[in-house]
C-alpha positions as CSV (number, residue, x, y, z in Angstrom):
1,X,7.3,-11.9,2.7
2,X,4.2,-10.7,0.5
3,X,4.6,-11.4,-3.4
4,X,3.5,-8.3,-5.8
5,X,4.5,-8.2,-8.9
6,X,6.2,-4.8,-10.2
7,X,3.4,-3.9,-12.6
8,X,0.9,-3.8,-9.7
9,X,3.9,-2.3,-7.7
10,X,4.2,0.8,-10.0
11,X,0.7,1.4,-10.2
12,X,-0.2,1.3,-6.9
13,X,2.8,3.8,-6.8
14,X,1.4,6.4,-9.4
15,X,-1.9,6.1,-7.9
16,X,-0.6,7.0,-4.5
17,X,2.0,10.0,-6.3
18,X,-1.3,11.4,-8.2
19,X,-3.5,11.4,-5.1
20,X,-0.9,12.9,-2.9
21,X,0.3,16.7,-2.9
22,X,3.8,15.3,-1.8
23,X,5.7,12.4,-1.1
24,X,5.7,13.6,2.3
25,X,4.4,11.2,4.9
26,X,1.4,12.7,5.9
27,X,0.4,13.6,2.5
28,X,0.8,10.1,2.0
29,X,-1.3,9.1,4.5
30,X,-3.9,11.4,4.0
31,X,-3.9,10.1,0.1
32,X,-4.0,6.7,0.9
33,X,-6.8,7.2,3.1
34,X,-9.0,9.1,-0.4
35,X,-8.0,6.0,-2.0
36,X,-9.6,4.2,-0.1
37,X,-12.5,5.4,0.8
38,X,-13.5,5.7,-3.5
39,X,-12.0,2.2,-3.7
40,X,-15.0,1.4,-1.1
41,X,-17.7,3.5,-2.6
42,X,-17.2,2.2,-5.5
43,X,-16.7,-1.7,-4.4
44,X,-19.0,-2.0,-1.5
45,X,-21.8,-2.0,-4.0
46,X,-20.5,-5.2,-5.6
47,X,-18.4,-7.1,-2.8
48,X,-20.4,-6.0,-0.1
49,X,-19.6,-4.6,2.9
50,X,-18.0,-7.8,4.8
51,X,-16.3,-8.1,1.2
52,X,-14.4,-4.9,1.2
53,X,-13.5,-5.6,4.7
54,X,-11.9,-8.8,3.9
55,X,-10.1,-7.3,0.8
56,X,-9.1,-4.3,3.0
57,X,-7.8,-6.7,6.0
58,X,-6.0,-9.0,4.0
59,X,-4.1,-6.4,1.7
60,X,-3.1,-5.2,5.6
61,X,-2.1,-8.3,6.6
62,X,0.1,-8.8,3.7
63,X,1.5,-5.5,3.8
64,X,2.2,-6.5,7.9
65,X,4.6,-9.3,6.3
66,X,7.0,-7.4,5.2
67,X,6.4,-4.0,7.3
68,X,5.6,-4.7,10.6
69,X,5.4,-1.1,12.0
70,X,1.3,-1.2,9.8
71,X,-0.2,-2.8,12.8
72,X,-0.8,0.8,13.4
73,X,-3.1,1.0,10.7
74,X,-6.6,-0.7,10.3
75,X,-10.1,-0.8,8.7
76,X,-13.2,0.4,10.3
77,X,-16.1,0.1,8.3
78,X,-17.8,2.9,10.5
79,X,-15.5,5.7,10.2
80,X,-14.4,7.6,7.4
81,X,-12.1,7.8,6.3
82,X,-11.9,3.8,6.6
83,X,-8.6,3.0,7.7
84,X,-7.9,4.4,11.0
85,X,-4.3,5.0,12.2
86,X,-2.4,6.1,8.5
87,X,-1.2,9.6,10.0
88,X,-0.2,8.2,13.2
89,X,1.9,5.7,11.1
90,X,3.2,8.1,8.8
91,X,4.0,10.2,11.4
92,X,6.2,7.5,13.5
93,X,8.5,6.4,10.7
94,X,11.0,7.8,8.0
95,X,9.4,9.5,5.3
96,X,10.7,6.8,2.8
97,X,9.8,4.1,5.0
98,X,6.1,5.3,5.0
99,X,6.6,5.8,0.9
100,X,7.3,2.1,0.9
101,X,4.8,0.5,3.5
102,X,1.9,2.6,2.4
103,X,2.4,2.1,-1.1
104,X,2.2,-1.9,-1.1
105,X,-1.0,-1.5,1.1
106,X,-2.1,-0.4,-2.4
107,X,-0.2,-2.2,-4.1
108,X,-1.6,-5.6,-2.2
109,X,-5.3,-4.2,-2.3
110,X,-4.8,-4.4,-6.2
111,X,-3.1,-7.1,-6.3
112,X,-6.5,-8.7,-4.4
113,X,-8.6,-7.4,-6.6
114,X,-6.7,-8.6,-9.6
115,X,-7.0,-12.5,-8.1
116,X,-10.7,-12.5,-7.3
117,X,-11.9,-10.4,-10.2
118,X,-9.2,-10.6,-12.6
119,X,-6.8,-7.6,-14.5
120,X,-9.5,-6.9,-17.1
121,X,-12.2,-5.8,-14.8
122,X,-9.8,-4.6,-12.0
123,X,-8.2,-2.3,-14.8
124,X,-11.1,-1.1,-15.8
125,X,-12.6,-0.4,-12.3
126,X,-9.5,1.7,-11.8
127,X,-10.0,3.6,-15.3
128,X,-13.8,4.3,-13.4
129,X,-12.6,5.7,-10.5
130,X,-9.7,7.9,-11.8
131,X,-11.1,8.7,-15.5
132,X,-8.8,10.6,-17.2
133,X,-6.3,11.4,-14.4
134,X,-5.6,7.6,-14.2
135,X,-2.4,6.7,-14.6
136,X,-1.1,5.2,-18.4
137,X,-2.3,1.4,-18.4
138,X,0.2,-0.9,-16.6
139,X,0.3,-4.4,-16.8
140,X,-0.4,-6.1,-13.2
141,X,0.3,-9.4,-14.6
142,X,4.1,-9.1,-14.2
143,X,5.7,-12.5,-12.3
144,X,6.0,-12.0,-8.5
145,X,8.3,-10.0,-7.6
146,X,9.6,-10.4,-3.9
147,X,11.8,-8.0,-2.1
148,X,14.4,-8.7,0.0
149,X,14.4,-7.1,3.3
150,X,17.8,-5.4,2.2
151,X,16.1,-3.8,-0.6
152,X,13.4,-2.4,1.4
153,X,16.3,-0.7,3.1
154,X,18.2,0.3,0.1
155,X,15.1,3.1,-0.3
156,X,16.7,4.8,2.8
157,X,15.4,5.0,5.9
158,X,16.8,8.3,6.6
159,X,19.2,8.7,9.4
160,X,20.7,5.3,10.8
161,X,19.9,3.5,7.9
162,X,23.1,2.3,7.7
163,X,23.0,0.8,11.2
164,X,20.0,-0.5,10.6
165,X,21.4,-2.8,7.6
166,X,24.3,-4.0,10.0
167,X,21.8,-6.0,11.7
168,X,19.0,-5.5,14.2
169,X,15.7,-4.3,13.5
170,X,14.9,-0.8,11.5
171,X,12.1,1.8,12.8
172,X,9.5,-0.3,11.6
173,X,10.6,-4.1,13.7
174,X,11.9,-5.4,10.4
175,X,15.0,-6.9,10.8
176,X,17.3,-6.6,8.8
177,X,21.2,-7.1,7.6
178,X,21.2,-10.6,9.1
């Protein structure tokens, strides 16, 4: 299970809730996908291109840990926007599902940042990008939080949640309620 601690959590949420229209799934996706592409404007300049890619693959892979389903989604540096596959994901799972998964992409990408270039200059690369409209400063230096697989849930899943937490697997291959 991937570690991020709630301050990075919540941010990674309001970021997401600003850039979207909606907290519907594709809006979602489709904000996700801005974020990232200024995340990489701005960043390729000093990580580099291989750089971004590893930030961007890694803050996947950790999302993968606890939602499986995001093998859907992945970076291509060619394409733009640069992670390919965010509306079919959204599009497959339950709207709060997506809420969830897509967020902690963000919020792991963040969290990334935070560890190689520390919250200071990770802050203040955020203030950059979202100027005024970013959200009120929160601290991403909180203690690791780690959700349970039955807290994920707890969000609702939308119909068949509640079989879901009986035991088995959810929409996404997360099992769960065992």
């Amino acid at each position: 299970m991937s570690e991020v601690t709630p301050g990075t959590g919540e941010l990674a949420r309001r970021l997401l809730r600003q850039e979207a229209a909606s907290w519907e799934p594709l809006a979602l996706a489709d904000a996700l996908d801005r974020l990232y592409d200024r995340l990489r404007q701005r960043l390729v300049g000093l990580v580099g291109q291989a750089g971004f890619a590893a930030l961007c693959t890694r803050a996947l892979h950790l999302a993968r840990l606890a939602y499986p389903g995001l093998t859907a989604i992945d970076y291509d540096a060619a394409a733009m926007p640069c992670l390919r596959g965010t509306r079919d994901f959204a599009l497959a799972h339950a709207p709060d599902a997506v809420g969830a998964a897509l967020t902690d992409v963000l919020a792991q990408f963040i969290g990334l940042l935070d560890t190689f270039i520390g919250e200071a200059l990770t802050m203040r690369l955020l203030d950059e990008l979202w100027g005024d409209g970013a959200p009120e400063h929160i601290s991403i230096a909180d203690p690791p939080m780690e959700r349970s697989r039955d807290e994920v849930h707890q969000q609702g899943e939308g119909e068949g949640a509640a079989e879901s937490r009986s035991g088995g697997t959810d929409s996404m291959g997360t099992e769960v309620g065992r």
